[in-house]
N, CA and C atoms as a LAMMPS dump frame, in Angstrom:
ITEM: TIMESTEP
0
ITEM: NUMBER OF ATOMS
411
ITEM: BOX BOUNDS ff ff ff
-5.0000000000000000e+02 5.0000000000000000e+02
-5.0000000000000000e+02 5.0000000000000000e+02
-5.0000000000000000e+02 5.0000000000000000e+02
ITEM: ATOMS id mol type element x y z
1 1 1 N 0.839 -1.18 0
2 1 2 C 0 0 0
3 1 3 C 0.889 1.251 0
4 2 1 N 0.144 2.08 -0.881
5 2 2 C 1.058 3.884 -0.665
6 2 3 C 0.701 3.93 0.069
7 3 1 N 1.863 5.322 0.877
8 3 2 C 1.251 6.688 1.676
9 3 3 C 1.399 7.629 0.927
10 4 1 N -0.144 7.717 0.468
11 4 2 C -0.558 8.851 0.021
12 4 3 C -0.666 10.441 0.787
13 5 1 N -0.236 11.362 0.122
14 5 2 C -0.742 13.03 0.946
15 5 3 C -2.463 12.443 1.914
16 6 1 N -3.268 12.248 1.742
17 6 2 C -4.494 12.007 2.221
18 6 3 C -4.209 11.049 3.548
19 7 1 N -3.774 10.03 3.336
20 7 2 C -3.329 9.077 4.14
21 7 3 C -2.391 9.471 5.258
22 8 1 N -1.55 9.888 4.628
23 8 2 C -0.347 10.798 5.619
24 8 3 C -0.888 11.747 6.566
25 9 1 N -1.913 12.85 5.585
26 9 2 C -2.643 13.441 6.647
27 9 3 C -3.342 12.571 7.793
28 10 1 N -4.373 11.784 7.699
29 10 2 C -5.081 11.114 8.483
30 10 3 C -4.247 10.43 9.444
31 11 1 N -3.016 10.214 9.22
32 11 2 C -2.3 9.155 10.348
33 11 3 C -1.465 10.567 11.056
34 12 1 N -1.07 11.852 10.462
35 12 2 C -0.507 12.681 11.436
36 12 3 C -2.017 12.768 12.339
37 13 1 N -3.545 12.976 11.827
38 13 2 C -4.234 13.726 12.878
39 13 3 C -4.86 12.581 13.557
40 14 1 N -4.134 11.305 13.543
41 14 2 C -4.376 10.515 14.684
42 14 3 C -2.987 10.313 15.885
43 15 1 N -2.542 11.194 15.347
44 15 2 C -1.687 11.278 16.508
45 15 3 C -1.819 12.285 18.002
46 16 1 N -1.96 11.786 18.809
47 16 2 C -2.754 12.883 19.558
48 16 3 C -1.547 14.218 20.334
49 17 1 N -0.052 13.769 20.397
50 17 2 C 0.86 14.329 20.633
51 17 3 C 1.102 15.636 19.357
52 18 1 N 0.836 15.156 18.098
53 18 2 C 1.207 15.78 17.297
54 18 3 C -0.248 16.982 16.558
55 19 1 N -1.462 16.278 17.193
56 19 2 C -2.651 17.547 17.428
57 19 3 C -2.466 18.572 18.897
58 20 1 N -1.856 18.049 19.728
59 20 2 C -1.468 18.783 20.71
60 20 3 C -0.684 19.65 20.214
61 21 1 N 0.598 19.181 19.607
62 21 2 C 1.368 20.725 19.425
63 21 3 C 0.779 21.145 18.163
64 22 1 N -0.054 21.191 17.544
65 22 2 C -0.505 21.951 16.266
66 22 3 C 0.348 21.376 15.15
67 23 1 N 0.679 20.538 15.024
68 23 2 C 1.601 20.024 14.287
69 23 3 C 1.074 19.584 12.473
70 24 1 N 1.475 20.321 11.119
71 24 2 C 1.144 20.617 10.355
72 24 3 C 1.529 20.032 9.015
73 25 1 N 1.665 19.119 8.316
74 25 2 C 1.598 18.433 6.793
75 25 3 C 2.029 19.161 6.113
76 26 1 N 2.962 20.198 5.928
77 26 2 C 3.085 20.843 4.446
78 26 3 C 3.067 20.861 3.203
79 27 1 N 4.435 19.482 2.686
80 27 2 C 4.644 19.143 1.768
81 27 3 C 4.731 17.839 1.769
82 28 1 N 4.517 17.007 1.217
83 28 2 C 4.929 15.386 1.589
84 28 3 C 4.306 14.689 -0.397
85 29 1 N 5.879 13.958 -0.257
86 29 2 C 5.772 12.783 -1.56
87 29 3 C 6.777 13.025 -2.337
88 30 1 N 7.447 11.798 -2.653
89 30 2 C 8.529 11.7 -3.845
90 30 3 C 9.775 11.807 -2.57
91 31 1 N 9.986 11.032 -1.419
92 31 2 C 11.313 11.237 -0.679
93 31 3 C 11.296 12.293 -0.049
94 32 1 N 9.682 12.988 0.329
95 32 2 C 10.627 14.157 1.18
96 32 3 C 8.793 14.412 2.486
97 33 1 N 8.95 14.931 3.262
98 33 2 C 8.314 15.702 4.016
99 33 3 C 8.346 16.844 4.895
100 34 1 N 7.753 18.063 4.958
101 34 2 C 7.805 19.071 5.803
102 34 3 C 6.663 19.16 6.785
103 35 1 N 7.092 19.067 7.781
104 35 2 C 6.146 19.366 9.003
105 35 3 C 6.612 20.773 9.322
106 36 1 N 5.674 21.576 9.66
107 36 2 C 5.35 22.903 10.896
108 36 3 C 4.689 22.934 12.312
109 37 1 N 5.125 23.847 12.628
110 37 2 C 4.544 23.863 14.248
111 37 3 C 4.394 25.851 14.295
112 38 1 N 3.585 25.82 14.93
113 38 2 C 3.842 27.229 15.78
114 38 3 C 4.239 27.248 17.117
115 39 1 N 5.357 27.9 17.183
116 39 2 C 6.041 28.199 18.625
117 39 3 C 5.24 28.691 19.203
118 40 1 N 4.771 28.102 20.649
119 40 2 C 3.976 28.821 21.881
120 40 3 C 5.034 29.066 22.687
121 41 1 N 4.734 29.836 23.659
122 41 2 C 5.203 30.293 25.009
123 41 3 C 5.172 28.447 25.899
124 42 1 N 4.456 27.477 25.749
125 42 2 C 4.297 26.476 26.454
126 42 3 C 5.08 25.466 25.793
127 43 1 N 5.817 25.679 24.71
128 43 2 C 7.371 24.848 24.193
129 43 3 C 8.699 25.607 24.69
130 44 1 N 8.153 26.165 25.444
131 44 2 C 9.859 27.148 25.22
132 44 3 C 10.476 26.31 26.324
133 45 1 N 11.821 26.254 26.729
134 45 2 C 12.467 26.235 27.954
135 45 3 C 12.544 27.643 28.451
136 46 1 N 13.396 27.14 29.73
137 46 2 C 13.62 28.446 31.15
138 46 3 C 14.461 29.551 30.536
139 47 1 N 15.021 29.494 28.589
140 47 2 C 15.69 30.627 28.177
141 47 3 C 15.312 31.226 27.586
142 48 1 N 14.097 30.752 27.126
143 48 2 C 12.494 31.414 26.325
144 48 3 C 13.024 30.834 25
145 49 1 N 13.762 29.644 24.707
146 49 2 C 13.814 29.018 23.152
147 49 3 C 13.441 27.9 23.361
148 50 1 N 12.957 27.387 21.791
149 50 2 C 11.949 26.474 21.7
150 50 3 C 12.997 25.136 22.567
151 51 1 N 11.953 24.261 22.817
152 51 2 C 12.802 23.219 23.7
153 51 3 C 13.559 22.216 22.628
154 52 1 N 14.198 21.603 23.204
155 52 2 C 15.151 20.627 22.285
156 52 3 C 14.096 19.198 21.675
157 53 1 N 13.511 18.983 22.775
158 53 2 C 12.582 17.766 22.954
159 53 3 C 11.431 18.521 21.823
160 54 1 N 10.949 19.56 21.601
161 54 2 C 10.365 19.62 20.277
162 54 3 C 10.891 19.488 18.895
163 55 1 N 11.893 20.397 19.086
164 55 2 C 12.63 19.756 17.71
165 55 3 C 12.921 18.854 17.594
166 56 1 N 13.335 17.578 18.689
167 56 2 C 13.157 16.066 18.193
168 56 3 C 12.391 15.582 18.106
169 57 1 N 11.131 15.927 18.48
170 57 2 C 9.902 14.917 17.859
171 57 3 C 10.111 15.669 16.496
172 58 1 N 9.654 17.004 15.958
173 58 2 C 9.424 17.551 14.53
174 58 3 C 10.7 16.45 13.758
175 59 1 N 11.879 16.345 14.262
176 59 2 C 12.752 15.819 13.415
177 59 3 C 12.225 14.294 12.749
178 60 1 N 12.057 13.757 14.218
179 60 2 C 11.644 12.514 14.117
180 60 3 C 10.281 12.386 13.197
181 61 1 N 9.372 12.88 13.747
182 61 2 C 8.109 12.724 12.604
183 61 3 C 8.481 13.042 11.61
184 62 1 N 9.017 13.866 10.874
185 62 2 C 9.11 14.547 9.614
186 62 3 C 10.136 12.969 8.746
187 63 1 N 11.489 12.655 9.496
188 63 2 C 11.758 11.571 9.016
189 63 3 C 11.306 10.232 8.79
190 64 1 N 10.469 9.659 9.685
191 64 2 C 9.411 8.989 9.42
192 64 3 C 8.656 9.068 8.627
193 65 1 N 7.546 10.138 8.222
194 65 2 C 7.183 10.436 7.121
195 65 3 C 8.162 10.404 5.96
196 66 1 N 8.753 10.795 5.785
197 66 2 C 9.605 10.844 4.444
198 66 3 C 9.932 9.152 4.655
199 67 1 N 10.355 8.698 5.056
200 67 2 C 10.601 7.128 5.02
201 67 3 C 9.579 6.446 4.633
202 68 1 N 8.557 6.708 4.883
203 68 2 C 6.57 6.141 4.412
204 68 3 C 6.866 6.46 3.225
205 69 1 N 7.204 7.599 2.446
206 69 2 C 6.818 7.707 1.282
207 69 3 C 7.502 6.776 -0.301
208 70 1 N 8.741 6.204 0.59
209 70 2 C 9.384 5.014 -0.095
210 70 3 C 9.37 3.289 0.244
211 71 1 N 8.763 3.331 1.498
212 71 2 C 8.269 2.617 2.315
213 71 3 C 7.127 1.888 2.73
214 72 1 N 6.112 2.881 2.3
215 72 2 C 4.676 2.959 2.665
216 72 3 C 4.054 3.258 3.819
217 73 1 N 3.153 2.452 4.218
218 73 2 C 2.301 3.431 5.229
219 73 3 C 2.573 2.57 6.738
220 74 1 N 2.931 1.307 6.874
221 74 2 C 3.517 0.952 7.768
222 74 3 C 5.003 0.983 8.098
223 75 1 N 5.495 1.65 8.468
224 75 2 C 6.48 1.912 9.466
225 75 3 C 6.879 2.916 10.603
226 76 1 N 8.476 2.382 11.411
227 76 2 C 8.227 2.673 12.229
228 76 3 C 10.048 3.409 12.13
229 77 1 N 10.324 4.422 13.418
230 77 2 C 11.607 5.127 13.47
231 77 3 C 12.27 3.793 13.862
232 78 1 N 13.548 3.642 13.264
233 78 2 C 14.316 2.716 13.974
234 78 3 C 15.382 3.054 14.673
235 79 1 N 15.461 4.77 14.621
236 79 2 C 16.692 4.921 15.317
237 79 3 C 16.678 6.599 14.846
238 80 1 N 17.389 7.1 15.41
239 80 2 C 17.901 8.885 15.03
240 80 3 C 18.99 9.741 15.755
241 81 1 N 19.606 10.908 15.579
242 81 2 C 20.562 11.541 16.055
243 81 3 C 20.373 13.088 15.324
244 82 1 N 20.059 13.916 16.348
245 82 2 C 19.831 15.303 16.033
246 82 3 C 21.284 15.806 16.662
247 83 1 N 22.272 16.648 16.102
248 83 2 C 22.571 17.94 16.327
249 83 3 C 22.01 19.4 16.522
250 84 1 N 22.026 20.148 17.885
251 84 2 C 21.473 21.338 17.661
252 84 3 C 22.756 21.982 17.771
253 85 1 N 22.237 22.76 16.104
254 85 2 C 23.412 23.623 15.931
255 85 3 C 23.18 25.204 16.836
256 86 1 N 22.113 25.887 16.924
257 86 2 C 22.108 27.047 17.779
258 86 3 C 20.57 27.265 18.354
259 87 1 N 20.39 27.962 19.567
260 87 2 C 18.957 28.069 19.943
261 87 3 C 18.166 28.245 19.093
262 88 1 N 16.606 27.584 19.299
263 88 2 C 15.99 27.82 18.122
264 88 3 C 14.544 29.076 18.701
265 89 1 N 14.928 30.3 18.228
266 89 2 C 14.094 31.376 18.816
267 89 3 C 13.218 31.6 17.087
268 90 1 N 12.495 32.003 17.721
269 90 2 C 11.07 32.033 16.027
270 90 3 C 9.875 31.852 16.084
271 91 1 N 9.206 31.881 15.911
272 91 2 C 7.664 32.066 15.172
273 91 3 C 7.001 30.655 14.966
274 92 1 N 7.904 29.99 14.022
275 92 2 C 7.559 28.689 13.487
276 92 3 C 8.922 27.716 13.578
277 93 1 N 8.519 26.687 13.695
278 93 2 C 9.245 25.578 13.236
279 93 3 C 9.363 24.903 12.183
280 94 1 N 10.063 24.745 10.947
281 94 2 C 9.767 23.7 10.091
282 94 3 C 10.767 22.506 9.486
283 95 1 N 10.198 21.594 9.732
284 95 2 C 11.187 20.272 9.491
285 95 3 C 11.433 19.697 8.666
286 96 1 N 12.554 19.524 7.32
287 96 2 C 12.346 19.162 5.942
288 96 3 C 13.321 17.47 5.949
289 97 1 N 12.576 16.99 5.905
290 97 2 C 12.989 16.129 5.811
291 97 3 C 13.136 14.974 4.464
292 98 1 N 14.141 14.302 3.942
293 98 2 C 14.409 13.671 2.449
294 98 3 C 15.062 12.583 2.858
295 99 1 N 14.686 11.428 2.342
296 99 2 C 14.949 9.987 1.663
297 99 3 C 16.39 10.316 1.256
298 100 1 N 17.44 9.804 1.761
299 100 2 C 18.793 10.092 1.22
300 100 3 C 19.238 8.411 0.516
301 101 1 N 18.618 6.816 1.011
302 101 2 C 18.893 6.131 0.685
303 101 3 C 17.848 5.37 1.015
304 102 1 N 17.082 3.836 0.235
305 102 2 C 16.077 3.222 0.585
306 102 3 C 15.952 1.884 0.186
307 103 1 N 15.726 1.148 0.946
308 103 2 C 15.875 -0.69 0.346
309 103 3 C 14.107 -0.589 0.444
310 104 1 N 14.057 -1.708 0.293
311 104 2 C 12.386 -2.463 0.594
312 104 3 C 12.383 -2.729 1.988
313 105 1 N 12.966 -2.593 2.905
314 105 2 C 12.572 -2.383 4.226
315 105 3 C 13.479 -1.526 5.014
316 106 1 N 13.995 -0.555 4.451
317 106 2 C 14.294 0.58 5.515
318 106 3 C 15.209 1.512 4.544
319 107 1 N 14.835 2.628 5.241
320 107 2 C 14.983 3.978 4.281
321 107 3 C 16.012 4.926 5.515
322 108 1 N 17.064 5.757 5.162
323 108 2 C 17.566 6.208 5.933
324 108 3 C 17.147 7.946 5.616
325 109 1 N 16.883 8.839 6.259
326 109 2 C 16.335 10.153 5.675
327 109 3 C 17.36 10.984 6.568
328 110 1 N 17.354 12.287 5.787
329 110 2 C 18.293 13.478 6.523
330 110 3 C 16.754 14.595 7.088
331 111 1 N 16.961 15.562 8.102
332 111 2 C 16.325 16.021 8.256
333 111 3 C 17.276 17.653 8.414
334 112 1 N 16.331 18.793 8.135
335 112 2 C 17.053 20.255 8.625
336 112 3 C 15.669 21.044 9.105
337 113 1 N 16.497 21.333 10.301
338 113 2 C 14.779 22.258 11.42
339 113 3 C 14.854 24.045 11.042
340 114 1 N 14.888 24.227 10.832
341 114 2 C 14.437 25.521 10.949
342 114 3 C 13.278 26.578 11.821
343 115 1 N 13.837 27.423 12.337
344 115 2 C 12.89 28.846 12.564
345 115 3 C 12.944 29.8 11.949
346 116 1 N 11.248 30.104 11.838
347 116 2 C 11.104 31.678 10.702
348 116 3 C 10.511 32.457 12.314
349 117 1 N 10.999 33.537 11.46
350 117 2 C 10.675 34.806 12.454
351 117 3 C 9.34 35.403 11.785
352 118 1 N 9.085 36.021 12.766
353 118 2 C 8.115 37.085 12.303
354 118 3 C 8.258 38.064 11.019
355 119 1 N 9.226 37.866 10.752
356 119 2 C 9.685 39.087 8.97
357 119 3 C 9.395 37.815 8.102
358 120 1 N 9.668 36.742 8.601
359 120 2 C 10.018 34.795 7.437
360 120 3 C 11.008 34.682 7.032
361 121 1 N 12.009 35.399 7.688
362 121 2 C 13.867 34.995 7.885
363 121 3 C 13.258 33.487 9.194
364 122 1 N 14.534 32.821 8.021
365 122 2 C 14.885 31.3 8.666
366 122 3 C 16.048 31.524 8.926
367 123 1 N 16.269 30.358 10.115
368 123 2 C 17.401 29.856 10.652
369 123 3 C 17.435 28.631 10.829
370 124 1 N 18.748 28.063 9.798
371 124 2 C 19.189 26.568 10.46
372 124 3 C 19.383 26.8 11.66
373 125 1 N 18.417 25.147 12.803
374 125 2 C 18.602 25.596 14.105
375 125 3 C 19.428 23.975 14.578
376 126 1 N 18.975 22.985 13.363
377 126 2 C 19.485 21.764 14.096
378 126 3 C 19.349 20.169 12.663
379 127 1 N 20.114 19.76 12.69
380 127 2 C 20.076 18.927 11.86
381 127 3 C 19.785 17.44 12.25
382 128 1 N 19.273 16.388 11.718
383 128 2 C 18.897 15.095 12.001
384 128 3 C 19.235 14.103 11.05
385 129 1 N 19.482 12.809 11.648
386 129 2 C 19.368 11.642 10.529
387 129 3 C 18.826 10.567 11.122
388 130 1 N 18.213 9.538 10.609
389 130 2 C 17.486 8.756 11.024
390 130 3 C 16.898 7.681 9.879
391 131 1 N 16.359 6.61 10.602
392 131 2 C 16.37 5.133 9.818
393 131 3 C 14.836 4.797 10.204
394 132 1 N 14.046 4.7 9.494
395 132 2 C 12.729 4.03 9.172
396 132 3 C 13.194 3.056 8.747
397 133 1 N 11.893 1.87 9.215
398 133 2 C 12 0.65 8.886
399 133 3 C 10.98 0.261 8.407
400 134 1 N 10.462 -0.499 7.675
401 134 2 C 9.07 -1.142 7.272
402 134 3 C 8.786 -1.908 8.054
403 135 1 N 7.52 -2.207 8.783
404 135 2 C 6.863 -2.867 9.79
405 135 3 C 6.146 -4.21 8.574
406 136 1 N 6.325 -5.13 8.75
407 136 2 C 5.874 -6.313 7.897
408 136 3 C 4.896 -7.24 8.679
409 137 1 N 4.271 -7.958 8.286
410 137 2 C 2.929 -8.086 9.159
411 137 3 C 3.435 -10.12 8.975
């Protein structure tokens, strides 16, 4: 079975972590996906920047998704490693994530996070890589 854009949607808005943070579908298909978020005051840490633990879920979902899309609609993260390259202060979050290599059961994807400001100047804030696997029944 594909993961289709439609499909993809429906399995992000059964996620109930990822309707909690407002968490958003941008682009998705052909090796790649972008998730968004809007920065609240209730992600930030004690330095008023977004927390680390958000940008690793955005990383993580966003690579997952992109792994579905060579993969299909069952799978699961098998593993990941974020670098944060500098605080991530902004408006929005967005997570681009691409298929860099893919067998028939596991796809390895790169991810890059970004914050836009209020003008929609971005900043690389943190980079990811990570391994989807196909879940086989």
């Amino acid at each position: 079975m594909e993961l289709t854009l439609e499909l993809a949607e429906k399995v992000l808005a059964s996620q109930p972590f990822s309707v909690l943070l407002g968490t958003r579908l941008v682009a998705f298909g052909d090796g790649r996906a972008v998730l968004e978020l809007d920065v609240r005051d209730d992600l930030r840490q004690q330095n008023g920047y977004l927390h680390g633990g958000v940008l690793a879920y955005a990383a993580d979902n966003a690579i997952t998704f992109a792994g579905g899309t060579a993969l299909g609609p069952a799978v699961l993260t098998g593993g990941f490693t974020i670098t944060y390259l500098r605080p991530a202060a902004g408006a929005v979050l967005r997570a681009e994530a691409r298929v860099a290599h893919a067998s028939s059961r596991q796809a390895t994807c790169t991810c890059e996070l970004f914050v836009q400001d209020e003008h929609g100047d971005t900043t690389l804030c943190a980079i990811a890589q990570g391994t989807v696997i196909a879940v086989r029944a």
